[in-house]
C-alpha positions in Angstrom: -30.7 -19.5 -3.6 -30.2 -18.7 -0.2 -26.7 -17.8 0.9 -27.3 -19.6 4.3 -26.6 -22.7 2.0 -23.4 -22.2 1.5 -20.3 -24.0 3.2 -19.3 -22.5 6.2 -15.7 -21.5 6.3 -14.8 -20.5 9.4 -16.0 -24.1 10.7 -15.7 -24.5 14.6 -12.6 -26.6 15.4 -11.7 -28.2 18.4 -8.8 -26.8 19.8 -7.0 -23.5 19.2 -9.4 -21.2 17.3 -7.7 -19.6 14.3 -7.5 -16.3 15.5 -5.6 -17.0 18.4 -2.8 -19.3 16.3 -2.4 -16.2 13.7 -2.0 -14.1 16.1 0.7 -16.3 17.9 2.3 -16.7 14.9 2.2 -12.9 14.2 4.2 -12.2 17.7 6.5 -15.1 17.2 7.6 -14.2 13.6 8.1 -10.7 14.5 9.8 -11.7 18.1 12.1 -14.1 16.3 12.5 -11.4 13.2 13.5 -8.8 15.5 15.7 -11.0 17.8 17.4 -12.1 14.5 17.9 -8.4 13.5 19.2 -7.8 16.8 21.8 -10.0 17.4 22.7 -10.7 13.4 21.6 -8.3 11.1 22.5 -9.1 7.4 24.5 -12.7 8.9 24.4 -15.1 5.9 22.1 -17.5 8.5 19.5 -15.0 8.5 20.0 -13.6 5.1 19.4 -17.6 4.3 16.2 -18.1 6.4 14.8 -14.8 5.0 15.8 -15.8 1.3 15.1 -19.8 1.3 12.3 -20.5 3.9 9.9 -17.4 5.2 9.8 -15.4 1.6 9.0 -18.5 -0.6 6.9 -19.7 2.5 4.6 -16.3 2.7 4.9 -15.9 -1.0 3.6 -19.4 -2.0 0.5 -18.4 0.6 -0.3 -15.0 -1.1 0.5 -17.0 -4.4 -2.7 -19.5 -3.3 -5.0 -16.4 -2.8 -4.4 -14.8 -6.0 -4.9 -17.8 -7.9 -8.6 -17.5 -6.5 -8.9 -13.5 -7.6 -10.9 -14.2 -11.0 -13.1 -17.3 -10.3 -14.0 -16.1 -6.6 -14.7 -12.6 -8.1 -16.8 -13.6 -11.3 -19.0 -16.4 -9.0 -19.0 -13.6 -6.1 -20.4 -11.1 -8.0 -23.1 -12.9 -10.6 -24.9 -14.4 -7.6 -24.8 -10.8 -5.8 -26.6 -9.5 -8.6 -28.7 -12.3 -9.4 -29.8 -12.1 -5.4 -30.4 -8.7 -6.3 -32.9 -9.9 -8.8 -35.5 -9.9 -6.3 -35.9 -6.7 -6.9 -38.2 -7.4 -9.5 -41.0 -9.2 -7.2 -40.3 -7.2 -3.9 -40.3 -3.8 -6.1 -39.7 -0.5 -3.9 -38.5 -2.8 -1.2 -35.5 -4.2 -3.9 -34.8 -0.9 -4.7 -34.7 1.4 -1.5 -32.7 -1.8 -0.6 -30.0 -1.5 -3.5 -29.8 2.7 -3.3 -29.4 2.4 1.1 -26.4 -0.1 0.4 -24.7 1.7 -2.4 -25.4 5.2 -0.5 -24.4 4.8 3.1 -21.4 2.2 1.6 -19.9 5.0 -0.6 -20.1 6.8 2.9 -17.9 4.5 5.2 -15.6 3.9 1.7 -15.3 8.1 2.1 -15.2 7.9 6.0 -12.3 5.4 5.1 -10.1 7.5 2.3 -10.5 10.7 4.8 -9.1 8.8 7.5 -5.7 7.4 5.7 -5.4 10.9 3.7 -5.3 12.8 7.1 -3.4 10.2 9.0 -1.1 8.8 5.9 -0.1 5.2 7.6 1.8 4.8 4.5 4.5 7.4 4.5 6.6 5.4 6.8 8.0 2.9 4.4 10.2 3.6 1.9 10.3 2.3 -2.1 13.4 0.3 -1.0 12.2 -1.5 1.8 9.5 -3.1 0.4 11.2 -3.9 -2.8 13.4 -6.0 -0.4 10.1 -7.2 1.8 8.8 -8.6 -1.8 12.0 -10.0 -3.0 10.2 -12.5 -5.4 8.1 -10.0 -7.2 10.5 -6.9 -6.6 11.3 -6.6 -10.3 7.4 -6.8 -11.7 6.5 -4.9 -8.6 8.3 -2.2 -9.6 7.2 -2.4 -13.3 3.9 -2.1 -12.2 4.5 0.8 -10.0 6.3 2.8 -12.5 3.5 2.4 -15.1 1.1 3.2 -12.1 2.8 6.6 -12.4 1.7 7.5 -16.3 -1.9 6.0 -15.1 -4.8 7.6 -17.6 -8.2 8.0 -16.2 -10.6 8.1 -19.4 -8.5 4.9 -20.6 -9.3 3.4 -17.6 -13.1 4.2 -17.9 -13.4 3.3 -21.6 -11.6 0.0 -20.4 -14.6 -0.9 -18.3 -16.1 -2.3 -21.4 -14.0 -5.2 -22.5 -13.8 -5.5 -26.0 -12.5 -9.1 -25.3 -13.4 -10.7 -21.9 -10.8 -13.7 -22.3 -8.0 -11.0 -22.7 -9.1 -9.3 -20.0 -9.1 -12.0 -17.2 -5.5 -12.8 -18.6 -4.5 -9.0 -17.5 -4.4 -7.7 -14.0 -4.9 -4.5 -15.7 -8.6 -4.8 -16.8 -10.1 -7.2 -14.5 -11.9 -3.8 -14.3 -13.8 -5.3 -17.5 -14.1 -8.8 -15.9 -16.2 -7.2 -12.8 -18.5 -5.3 -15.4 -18.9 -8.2 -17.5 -20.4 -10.2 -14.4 -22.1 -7.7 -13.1 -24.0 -8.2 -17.2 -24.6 -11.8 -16.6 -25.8 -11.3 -13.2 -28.1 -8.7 -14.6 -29.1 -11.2 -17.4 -29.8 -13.7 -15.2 -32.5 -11.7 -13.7 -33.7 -10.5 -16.4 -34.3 -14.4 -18.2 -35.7 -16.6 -15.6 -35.7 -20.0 -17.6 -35.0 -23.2 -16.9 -31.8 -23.1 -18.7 -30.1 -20.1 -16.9 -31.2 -21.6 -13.2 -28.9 -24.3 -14.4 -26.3 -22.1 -15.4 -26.8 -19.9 -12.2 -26.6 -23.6 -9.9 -23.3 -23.9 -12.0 -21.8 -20.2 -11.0 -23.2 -21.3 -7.2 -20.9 -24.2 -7.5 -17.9 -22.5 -8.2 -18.5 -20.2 -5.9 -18.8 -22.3 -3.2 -15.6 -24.6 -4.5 -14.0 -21.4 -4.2 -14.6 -20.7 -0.8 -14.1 -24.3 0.4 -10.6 -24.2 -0.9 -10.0 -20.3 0.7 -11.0 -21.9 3.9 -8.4 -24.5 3.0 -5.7 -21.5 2.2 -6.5 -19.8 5.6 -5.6 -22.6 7.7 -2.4 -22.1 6.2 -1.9 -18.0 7.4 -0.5 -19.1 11.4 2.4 -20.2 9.6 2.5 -18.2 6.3 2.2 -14.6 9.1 5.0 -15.9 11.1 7.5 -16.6 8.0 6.2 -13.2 6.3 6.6 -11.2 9.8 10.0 -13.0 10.2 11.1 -12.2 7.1 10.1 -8.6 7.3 11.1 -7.7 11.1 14.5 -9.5 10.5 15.2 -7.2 7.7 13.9 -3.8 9.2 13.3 -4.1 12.9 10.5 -2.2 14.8 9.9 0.3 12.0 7.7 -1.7 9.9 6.1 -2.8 13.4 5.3 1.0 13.9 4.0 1.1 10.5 1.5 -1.8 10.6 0.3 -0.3 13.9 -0.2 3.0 12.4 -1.8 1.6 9.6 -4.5 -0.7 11.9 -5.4 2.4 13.9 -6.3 3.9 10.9 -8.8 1.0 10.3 -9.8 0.9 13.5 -11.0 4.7 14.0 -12.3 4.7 10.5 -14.7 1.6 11.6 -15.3 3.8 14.9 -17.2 6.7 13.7 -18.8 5.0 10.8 -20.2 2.2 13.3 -20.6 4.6 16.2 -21.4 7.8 14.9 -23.1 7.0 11.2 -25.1 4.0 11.5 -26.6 5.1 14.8 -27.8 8.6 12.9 -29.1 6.9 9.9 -31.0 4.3 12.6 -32.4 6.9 14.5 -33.5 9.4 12.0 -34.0 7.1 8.6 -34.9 4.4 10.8 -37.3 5.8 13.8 -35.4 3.3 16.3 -33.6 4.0 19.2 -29.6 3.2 18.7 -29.2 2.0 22.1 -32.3 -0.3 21.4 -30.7 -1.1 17.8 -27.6 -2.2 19.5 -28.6 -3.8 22.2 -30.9 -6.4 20.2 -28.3 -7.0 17.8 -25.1 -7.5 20.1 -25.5 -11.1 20.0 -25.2 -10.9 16.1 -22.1 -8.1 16.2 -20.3 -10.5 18.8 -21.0 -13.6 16.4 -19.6 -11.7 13.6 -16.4 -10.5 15.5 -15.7 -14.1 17.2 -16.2 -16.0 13.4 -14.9 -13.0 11.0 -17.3 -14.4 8.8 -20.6 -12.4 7.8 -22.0 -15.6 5.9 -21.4 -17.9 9.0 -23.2 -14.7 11.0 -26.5 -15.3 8.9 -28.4 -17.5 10.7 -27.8 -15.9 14.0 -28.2 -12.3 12.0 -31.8 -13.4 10.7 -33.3 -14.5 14.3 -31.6 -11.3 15.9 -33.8 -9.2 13.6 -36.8 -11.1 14.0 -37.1 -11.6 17.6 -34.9 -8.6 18.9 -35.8 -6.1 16.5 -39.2 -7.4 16.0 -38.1 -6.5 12.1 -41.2 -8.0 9.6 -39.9 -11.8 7.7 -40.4 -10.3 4.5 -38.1 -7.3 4.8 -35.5 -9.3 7.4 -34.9 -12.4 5.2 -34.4 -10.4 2.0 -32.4 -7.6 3.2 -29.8 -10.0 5.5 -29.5 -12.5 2.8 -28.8 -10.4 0.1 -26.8 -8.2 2.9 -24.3 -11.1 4.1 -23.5 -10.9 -0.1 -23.3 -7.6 -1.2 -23.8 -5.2 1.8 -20.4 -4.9 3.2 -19.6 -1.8 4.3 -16.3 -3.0 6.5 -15.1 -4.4 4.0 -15.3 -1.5 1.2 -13.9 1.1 4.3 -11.3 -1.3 4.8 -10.5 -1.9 0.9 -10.6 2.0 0.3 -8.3 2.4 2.9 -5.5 -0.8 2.4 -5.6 0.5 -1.3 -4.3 4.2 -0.4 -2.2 2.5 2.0 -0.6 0.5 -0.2 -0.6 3.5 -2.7 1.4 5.7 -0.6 3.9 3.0 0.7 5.1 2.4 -3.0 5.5 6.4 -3.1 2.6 5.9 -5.8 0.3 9.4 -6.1 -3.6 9.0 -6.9 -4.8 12.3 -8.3 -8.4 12.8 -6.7 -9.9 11.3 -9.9 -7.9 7.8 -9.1 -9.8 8.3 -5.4 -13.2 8.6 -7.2 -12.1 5.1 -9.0 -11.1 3.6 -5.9 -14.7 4.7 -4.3 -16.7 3.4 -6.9 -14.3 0.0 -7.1 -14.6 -0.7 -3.4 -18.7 -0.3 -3.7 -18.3 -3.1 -6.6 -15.5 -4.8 -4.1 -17.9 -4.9 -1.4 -20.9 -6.7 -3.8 -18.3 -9.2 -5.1 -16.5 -10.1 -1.8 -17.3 -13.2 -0.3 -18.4 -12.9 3.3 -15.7 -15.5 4.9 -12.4 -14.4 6.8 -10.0 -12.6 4.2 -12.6 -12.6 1.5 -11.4 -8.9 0.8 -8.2 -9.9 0.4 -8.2 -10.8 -3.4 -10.7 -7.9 -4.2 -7.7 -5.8 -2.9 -5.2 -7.2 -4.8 -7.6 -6.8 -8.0 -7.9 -3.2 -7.7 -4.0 -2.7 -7.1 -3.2 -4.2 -10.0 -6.2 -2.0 -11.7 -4.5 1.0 -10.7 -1.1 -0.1 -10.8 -0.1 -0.4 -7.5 2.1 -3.7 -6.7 -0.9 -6.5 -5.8 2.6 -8.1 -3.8 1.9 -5.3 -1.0 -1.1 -7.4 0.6 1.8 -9.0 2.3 2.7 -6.3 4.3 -0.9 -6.4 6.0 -1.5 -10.2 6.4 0.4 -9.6 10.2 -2.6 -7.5 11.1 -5.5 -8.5 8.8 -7.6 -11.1 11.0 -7.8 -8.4 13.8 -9.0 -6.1 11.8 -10.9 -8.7 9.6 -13.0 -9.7 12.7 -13.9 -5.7 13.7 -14.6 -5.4 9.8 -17.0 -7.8 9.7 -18.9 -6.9 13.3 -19.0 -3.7 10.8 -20.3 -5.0 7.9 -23.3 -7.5 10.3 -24.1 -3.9 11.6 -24.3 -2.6 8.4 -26.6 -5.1 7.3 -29.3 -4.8 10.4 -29.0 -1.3 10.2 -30.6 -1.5 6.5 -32.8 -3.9 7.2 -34.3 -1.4 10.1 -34.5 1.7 7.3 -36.2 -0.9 4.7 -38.4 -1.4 6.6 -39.1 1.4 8.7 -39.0 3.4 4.9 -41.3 0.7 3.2 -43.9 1.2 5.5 -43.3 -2.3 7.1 -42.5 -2.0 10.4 -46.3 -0.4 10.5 -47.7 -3.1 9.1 -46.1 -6.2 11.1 -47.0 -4.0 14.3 -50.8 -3.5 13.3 -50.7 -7.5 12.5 -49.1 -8.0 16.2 -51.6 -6.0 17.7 -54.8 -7.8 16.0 -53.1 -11.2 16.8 -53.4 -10.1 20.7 -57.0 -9.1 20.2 -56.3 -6.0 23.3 -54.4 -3.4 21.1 -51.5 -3.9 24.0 -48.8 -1.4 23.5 -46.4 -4.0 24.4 -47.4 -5.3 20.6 -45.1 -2.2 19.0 -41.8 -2.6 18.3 
């Protein structure tokens, strides 16, 4: 089933788009935060707004996402395998497919974990400070950070293999197991077409898509749940968590920079045998799409006809490689997972031996199959693998301020991503030769305005 079927999330809405009111309702919490620091830091009033309204308001708002985490994950990933499934009929094409996205995504994940390990946006906050930012979950927070500490690698690998899946969906420490276990249905599922299991796959679709209808719901709620979390947090701490966050987004933003700017356009040029300045400029129209709706999914349509009639990319490599793409080929979205996970890690004052780094690489490649493609689909998948390696999931919070800015460059990222290996495919699977040959019988003059 086509992922162009599914609901769009980031529907078009008259009025204010959504972007703008989170971002109003980032400045205004943090201008009303720091004007309440200002003028009455630690005043019962403020202690009371911070305590009785914007914590239990930001807090019931993360609570709603979380509560998606395993259902959006299990339906999010089966379907990206079973999409993968066409690699059975399409053969080499499925497969140079598959390897491009897991290779050149393990790359931007890396580009990502260099970037925060060099910059460290994290070291600014102290253990106490966000223990107080997270006042509702300080005391499990901190449980889970302190077990973080004692954290074994080879139990964490032999955990991968659930002994019992139901256990494991009830612990946030071997969702692990719940990822590998539908990453085995979605691999049975290709592996026993029958009438039976299309039902059973129409089922998954279902919840998948009931999933993401109500996290469109949820995100209508984030103008107000950023304002109440930013007031809570600059009203407490001033302009040093401010410093932070921006410390933290440059990070992102760099990391996307030379991935987008300096990767892609290699692997386009030299994998690809096109121009980047051509490869750009016939896919800007899909990048700008992406960046405006945050939403690689709602970007699919547009995606398709960009690589059709701007890339003059063959149907039969385009429509596989986008669709399955706008599923599992997000390489934004794994950079920017790698990177909020370290984040978070060294916030908390939590260290991740080079061996937890590998984990996180091979996580965020799984994180990047699994994530839906609609604004803050990464957002769960995040909190998953914090409470994997024992890092407080709470600590998303601290991001939200900043997320759909860097949600929307993420996902111009990960629409990139996806024509980029659509170009390769086919430039690799001896396609691109093909369609041209095809073009230039159709003229009948062997016109050299025919090749792409």
């Amino acid at each position: 089933m086509s992922h162009a079927s599914l609901p769009e999330i980031n529907m078009p809405t008259k009025g204010m788009p959504l972007h703008v009111k989170v971002l109003i309702g980032f400045i205004a919490g943090a201008c009303f935060g720091l004007f309440a620091h200002f003028v009455a830091p630690g005043s019962p009033l403020v202690t009371g707004l911070v305590s009785y309204v914007a914590q239990p308001v930001g807090q019931v708002f993360l609570g709603l996402l979380f509560m998606l985490v395993l259902p959006l994950m299990f339906s999010a990933l089966v379907l990206g395998v079973a999409e993968l499934g066409d690699v059975a009929s399409l053969g080499r094409l499925g497969w140079r497919t598959l390897i491009y996205t897991a290779v050149v995504t393990l790359i931007a994940v890396g580009i990502g974990l260099l970037m925060v390990n060099l910059i460290g946006p994290g070291h600014g906050l102290d253990r106490g400070m966000l223990d107080q930012a997270m006042a509702q979950g300080a005391q499990k927070a901190g449980e889970i950070a302190a077990t973080g500490q004692q954290l074994d690698f080879m139990k964490l690998l032999l955990g991968i293999v659930p002994k019992n899946v139901i256990a494991a969906a009830v612990d946030d420490k071997q969702k692990l197991g719940v990822m590998f276990f539908a990453l085995m249905i979605g691999i049975g599922l290709v592996m026993t077409p029958s009438p039976a299991t299309q039902a059973f796959k129409n089922a998954i679709q279902g919840l998948f898509e009931i999933c993401m209808r109500l996290i469109g719901m949820i995100i209508k709620l984030a103008p107000y749940a950023v304002a109440c979390l930013m007031f809570a947090l600059c009203a407490q701490f001033g302009w040093e968590l401010l410093l932070v966050l921006g410390k933290f987004a440059l990070t992102v933003i760099a990391a996307i920079a030379v991935h987008m700017f300096i990767v892609l356009p290699l692997w386009v040029k030299f994998a690809g045998g096109m121009s980047p300045r051509a490869f750009f400029r016939g896919s800007q129209e899909a990048l700008l799409t992406a960046f405006a709706t945050a939403s690689s999914t709602g970007t699919l349509p547009v995606t398709l006809r960009v690589a059709e009639q701007n890339l003059k990319l063959p149907r039969k490599v385009s429509r596989f490689v986008l669709t399955v793409g706008a599923s599992a080929n997000h390489h934004g979205t794994a950079l920017f997972e790698g990177i909020t996970v370290l984040f978070l890690a060294q916030a908390f004052g939590i260290e991740l031996t080079l061996a937890h780094q590998v984990m996180v690489l091979g996580l965020c490649l799984l994180g990047g199959i699994g994530t839906a493609g609609v604004p803050a689909g990464s957002l769960p998948v995040i909190a998953m693998i914090c409470a994997v390696l024992g890092i407080p999931p709470e600590g998303v919070g601290i991001i939200l301020g900043v997320d759909r800015f860097l949600d929307m460059c993420r996902t111009a990222l990960n629409v990139t991503g996806d024509l980029a290996t659509a170009v390769v495919v086919a430039n690799r699977s001896g396609e691109v030769e093909e369609a041209e040959a095809a073009a230039v019988i159709g003229t009948g003059d062997g016109a050299p305005e025919a090749a792409t």
